[in-house]
C-alpha distance (Angstrom), angle and dihedral (degrees) to the residues before:
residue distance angle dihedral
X1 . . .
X2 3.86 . .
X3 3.58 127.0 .
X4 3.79 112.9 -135.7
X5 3.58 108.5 -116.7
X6 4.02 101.5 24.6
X7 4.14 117.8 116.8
X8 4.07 106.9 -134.5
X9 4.09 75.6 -133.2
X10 4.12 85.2 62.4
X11 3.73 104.1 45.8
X12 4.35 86.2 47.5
X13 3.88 77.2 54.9
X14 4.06 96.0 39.8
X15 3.36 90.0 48.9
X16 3.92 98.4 67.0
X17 3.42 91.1 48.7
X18 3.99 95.4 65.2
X19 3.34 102.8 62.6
X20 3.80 104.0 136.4
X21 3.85 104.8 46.4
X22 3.76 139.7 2.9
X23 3.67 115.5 -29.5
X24 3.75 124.7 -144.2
X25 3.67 138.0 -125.5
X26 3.79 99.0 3.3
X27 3.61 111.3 44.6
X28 3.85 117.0 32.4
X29 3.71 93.3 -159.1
X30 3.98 146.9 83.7
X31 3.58 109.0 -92.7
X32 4.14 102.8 -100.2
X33 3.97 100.3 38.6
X34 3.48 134.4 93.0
X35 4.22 116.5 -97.3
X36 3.54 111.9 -105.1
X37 3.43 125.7 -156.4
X38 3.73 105.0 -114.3
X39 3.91 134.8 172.4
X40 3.69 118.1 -77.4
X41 3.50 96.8 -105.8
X42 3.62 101.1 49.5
X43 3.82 89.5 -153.4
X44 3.51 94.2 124.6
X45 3.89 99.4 54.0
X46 4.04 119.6 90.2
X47 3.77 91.5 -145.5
X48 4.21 100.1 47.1
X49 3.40 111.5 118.1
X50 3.92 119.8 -110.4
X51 4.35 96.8 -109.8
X52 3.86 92.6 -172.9
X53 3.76 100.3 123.6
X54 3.71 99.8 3.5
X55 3.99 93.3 138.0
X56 4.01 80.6 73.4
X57 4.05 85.5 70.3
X58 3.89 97.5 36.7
X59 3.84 115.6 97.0
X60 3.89 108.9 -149.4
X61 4.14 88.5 56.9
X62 3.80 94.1 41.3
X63 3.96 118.7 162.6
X64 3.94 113.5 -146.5
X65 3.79 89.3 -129.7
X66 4.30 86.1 64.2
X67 3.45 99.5 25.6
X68 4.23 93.7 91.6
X69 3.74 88.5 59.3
X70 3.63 99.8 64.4
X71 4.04 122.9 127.2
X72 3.69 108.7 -109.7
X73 4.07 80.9 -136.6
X74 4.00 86.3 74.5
X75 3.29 103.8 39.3
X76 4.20 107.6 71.3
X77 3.90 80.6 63.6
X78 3.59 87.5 44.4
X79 3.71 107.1 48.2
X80 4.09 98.5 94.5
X81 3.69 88.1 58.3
X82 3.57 102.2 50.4
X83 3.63 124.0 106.7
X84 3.57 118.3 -112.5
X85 3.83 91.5 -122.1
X86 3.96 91.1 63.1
X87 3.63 96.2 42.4
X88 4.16 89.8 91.4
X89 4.07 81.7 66.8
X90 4.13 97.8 61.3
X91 3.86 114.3 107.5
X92 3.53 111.2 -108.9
X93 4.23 95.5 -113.7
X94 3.97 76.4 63.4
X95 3.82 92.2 70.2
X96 3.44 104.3 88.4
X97 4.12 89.7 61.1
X98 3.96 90.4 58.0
X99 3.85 123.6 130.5
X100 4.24 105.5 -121.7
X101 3.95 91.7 -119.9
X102 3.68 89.5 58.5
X103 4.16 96.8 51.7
X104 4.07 90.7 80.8
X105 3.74 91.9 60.7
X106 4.05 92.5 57.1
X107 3.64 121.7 108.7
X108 4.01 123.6 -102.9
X109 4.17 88.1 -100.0
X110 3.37 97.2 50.1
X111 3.67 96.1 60.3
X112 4.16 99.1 88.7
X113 3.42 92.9 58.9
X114 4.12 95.9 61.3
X115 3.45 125.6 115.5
X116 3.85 107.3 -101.6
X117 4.16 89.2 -125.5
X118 3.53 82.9 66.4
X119 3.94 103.6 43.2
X120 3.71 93.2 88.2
X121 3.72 93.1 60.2
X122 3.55 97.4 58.2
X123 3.94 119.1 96.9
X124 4.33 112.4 -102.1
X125 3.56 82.2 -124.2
X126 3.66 142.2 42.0
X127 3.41 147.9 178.1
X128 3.90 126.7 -136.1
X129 4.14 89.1 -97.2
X130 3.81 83.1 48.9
X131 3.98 94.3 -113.7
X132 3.78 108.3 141.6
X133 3.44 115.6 -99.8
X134 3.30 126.3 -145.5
X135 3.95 119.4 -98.4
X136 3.86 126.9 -117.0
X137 3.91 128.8 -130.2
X138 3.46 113.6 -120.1
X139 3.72 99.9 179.8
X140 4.05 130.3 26.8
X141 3.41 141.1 -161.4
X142 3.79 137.7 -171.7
X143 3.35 124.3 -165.4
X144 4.17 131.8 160.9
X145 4.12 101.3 -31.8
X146 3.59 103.1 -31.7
X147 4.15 131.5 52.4
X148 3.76 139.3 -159.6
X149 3.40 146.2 -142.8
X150 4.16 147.8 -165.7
X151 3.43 106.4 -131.3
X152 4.07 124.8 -152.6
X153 3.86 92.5 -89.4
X154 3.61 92.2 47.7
X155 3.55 101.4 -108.3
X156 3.97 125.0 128.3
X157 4.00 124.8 -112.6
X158 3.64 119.9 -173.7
X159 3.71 132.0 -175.4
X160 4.53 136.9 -176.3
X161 3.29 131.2 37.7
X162 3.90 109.5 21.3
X163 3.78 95.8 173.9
X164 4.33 92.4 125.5
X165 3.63 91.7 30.2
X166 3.76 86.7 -96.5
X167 3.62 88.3 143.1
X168 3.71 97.9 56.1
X169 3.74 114.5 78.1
X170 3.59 125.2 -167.0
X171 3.99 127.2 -109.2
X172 3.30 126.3 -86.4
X173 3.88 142.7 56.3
X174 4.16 131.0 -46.8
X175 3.22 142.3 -158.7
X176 3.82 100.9 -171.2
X177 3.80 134.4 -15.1
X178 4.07 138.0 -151.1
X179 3.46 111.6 -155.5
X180 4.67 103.7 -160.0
X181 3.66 132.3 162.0
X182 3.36 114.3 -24.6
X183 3.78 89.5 -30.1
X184 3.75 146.0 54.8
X185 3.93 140.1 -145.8
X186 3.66 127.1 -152.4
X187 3.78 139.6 -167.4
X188 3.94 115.0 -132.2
X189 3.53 126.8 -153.0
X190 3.80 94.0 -99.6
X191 3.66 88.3 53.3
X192 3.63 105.4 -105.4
X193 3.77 128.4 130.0
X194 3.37 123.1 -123.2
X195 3.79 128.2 -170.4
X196 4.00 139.1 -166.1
X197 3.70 134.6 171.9
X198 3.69 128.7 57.2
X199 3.11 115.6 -5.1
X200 4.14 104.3 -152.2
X201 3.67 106.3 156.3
X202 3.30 108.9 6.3
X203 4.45 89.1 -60.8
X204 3.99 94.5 146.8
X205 3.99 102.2 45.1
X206 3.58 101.1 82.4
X207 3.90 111.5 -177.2
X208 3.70 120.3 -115.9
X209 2.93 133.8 -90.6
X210 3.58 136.0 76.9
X211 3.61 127.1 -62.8
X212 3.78 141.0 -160.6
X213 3.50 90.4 -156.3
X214 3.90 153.5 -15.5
X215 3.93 138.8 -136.7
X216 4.11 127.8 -172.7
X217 3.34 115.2 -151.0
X218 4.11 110.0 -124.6
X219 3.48 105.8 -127.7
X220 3.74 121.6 11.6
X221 4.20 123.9 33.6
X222 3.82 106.5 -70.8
X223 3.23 140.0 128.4
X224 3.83 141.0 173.5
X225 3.46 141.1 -160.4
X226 4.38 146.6 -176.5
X227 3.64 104.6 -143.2
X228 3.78 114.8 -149.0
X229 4.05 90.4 -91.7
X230 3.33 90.7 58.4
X231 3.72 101.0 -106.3
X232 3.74 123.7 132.6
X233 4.06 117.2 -116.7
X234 4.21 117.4 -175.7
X235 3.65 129.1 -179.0
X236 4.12 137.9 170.9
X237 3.98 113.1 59.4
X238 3.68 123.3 21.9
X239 3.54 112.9 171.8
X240 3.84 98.4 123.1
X241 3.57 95.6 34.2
X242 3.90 91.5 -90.6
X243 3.25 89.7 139.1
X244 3.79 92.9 52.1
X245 4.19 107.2 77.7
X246 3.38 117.4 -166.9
X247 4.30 113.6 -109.2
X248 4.06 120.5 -100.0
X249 3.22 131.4 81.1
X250 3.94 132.8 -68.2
X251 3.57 152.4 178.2
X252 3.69 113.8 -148.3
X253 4.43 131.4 11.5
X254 3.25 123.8 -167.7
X255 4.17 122.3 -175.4
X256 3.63 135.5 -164.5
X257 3.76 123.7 -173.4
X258 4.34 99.8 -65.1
X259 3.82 101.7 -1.0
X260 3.93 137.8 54.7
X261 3.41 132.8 -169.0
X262 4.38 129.9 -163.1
X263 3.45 144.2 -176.2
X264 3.82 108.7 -118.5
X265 4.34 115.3 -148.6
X266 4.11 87.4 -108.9
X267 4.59 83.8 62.3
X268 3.50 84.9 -109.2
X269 4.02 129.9 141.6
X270 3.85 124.4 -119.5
X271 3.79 120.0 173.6
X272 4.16 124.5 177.9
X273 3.93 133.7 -177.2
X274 3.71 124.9 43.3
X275 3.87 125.7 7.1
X276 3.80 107.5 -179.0
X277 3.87 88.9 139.2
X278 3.95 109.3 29.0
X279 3.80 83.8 -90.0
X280 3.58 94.7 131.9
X281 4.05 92.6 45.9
X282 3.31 107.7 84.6
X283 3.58 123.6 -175.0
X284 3.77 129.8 -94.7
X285 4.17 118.3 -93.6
X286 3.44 144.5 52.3
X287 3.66 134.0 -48.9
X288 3.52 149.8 -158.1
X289 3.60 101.8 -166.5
X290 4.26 144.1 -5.7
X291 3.80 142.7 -145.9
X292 3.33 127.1 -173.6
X293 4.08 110.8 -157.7
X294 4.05 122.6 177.8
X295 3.89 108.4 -51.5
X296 4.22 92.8 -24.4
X297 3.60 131.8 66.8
X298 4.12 139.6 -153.9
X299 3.72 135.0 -162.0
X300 3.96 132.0 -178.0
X301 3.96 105.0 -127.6
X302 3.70 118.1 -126.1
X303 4.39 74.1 -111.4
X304 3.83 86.8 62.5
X305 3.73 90.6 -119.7
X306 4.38 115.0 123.2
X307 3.58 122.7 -120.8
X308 3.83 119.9 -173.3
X309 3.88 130.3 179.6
X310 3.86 135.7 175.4
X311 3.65 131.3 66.3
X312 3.91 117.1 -0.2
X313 3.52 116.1 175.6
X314 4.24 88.9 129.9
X315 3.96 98.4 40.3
X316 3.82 83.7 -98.0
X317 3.99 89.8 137.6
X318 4.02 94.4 42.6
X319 3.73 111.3 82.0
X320 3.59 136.5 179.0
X321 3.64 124.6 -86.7
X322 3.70 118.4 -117.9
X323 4.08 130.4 67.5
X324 3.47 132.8 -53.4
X325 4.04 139.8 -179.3
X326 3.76 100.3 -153.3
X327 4.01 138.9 8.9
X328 4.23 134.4 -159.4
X329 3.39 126.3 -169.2
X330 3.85 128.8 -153.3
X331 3.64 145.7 154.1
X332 3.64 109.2 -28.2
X333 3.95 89.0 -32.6
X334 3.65 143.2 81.0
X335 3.78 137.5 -157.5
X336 3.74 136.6 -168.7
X337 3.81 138.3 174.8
X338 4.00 112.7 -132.4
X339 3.84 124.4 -140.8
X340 3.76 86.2 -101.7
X341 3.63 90.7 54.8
X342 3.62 110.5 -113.6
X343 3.88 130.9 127.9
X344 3.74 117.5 -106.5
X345 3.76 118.7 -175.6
X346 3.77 134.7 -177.9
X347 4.08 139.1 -177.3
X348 3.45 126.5 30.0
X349 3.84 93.7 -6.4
X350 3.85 107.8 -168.5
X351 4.09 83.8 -157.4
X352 3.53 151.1 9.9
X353 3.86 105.7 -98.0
X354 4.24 117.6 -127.3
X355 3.22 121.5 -100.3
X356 4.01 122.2 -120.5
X357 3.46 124.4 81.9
X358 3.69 130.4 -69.2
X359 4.16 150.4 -153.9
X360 3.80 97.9 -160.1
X361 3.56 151.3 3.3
X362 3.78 145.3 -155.5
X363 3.47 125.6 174.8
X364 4.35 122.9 -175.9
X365 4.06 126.1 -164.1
X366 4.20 90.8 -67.6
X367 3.85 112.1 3.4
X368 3.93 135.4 48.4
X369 3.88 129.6 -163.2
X370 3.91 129.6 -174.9
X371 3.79 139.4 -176.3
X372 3.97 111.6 -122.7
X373 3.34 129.8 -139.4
X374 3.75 98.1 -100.0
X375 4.21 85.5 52.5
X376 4.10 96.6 -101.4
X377 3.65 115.4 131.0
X378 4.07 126.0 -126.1
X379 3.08 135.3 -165.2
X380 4.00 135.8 -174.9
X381 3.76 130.4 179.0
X382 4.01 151.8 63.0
X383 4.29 94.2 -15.6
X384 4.38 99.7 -170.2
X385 3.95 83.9 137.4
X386 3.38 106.4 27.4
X387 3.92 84.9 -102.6
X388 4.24 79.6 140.7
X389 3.61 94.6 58.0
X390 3.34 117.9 83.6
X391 3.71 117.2 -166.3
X392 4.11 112.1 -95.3
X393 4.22 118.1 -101.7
């Protein structure tokens, strides 16, 4: 006899889940005797099962109210046919029999017991309910009108002025990013650069290679890089010989428009290309860190204090006393994050920065954005494309 409504793949499954009394549907008989034939109705047989209601215990026509009481014996058969609403419900030894499309719905502690084929499916991040959340920056950089960021998984966001498609980074997974004018250069994880944006002069074909890590110049079409010996490679604009950096060994670069300036190994500043204002001749000592800003220049010594040099017609090259763990210079402005945290800025600042403490900080010819301490992202300044509005966490 066949029940209207029951799968043949459903009463294989049914049946292993009887296995102490009579089952129902498919076999009309204690468990231990011989089937008998019997008449279709079964009405007049002591042992027949009562089938009022049976749907309730079939699989394929499952009602949500039932569904949480189902034998995990039934249910690797089952799986495919499940809605996704129930699939929250399946023991976790079930996993492995999943359909892909269902694998974003699964809670946080589920996740280790996944097939690996359907790993790459799931969301980076996810909540406790196992709805994506969204992901963090954990770097920032602003360049002219528009900024970027690494996010958590690696991936690149950029928001402002998309006019060169400056705002539109390619696929794939970074380590760091340098958002310039009008374009930006990143370092993937295999330690390539990879450029977007306008591509005046040759900006956004990085040679190849790999790389430690990339700057964009601001304004102007240059950009500089530390290969992974060390060695400093620049391409773009070379009309002062900015694109020319002196041999050795460094640790950071940092560009801006006709001029760059980098950290050698020894702590030691270098700066090449144009030096109309003193901007490539940097002060004697030791560093931890450079920036190169539009004709003027800052580093954090390796004493914490700032020292800036170049052009300073808006107080761009006079800094505040006290320490500091990192510096950016801009257009007529600079900003630096203290040891305690907190934002400092001097010259022609286009804003006052936030207060709250911070990781990092970039600041471009009109806008500024950093990461904070708790891994939001701020941003302060002129805002015509949205450059100062940094997509929410």
């Amino acid at each position: 006899m066949e029940i209207t409504g029951l799968r043949r793949t459903s009463c294989l499954g049914l049946a292993l889940l009887v296995v102490s009394t009579a089952s129902i549907g498919c076999f009309r008989t204690p468990l231990g005797h011989a089937p008998t034939p019997t008449p279709d109705s079964g009405a007049d047989r002591p042992d027949a099962p009562n089938l009022a209601g049976v749907e309730a215990d079939l699989a394929p026509d499952l009602r949500p109210d039932v569904s949480s009481d189902l034998r995990s014996t039934l249910l690797p058969d089952l799986a495919p046919d499940l809605r996704p609403d129930l699939a929250l419900d399946l023991p976790r030894d079930l996993l492995p029999d999943l359909r892909p499309d269902l694998a974003p719905d699964l809670p946080r502690d589920l996740l280790p017991d996944l097939r690996p084929d359907l790993a790459p499916d799931l969301q980076h991040d996810l909540a406790p309910d196992g709805k994506p959340l969204a992901v963090a920056l954990v770097s920032v950089s602003a360049g002219n009108l528009f900024a970027c960021g690494v996010k958590t998984n690696g991936t690149v966001a950029c928001w402002g002025d998309n006019s060169y498609g400056e705002a539109t980074p390619p696929a794939g997974t970074f380590v760091s990013i340098s958002a310039g004018n009008l374009f930006a250069c990143g370092v993937r994880t295999d330690g390539t650069v990879a450029c977007w944006g306008d591509s005046f002069a040759g900006a956004t074909s990085p040679p190849a290679g790999t790389f430690a890590s990339v700057s964009a110049s601001q304004s102007g079409a240059l950009v500089c890089g530390v290969r992974t010996d060390g060695t400093v490679a620049c391409w773009g604009t070379d009309a002062y010989g900015e694109s020319s950096p002196p041999a050795g060994t460094f640790a950071s670069v940092s560009p801006n428009t006709i001029f760059a300036c980098g950290v050698r190994t020894d702590g030691t500043v270098a700066c090449w290309g144009f030096n109309g204002q003193g901007e490539a001749t940097p002060p004697a000592g030791t560093f931890a860190s450079v920036s190169a800003g539009t004709l003027f220049a800052c580093g954090v010594r390796t004493d914490g204090t700032v020292a800036c040099w170049g052009g300073n017609d808006s107080g761009q090259a006079a800094p505040p006393a006290g320490t500091f763990a990192s510096v950016s210079a801009g257009f007529g402005f600079a900003c630096g994050v203290r040891t305690d945290g907190t934002i400092a800025c001097w010259g022609q600042v286009q804003a006052t920065p936030p207060t709250g403490t911070f990781a990092s900080v970039s600041v471009d010819s009109n806008f500024a954005c950093g990461v904070r301490t708790d891994g939001t992202i701020a941003c302060w300044g002129q805002n015509t494309n949205g450059q100062a509005t940094p997509p929410a966490p």
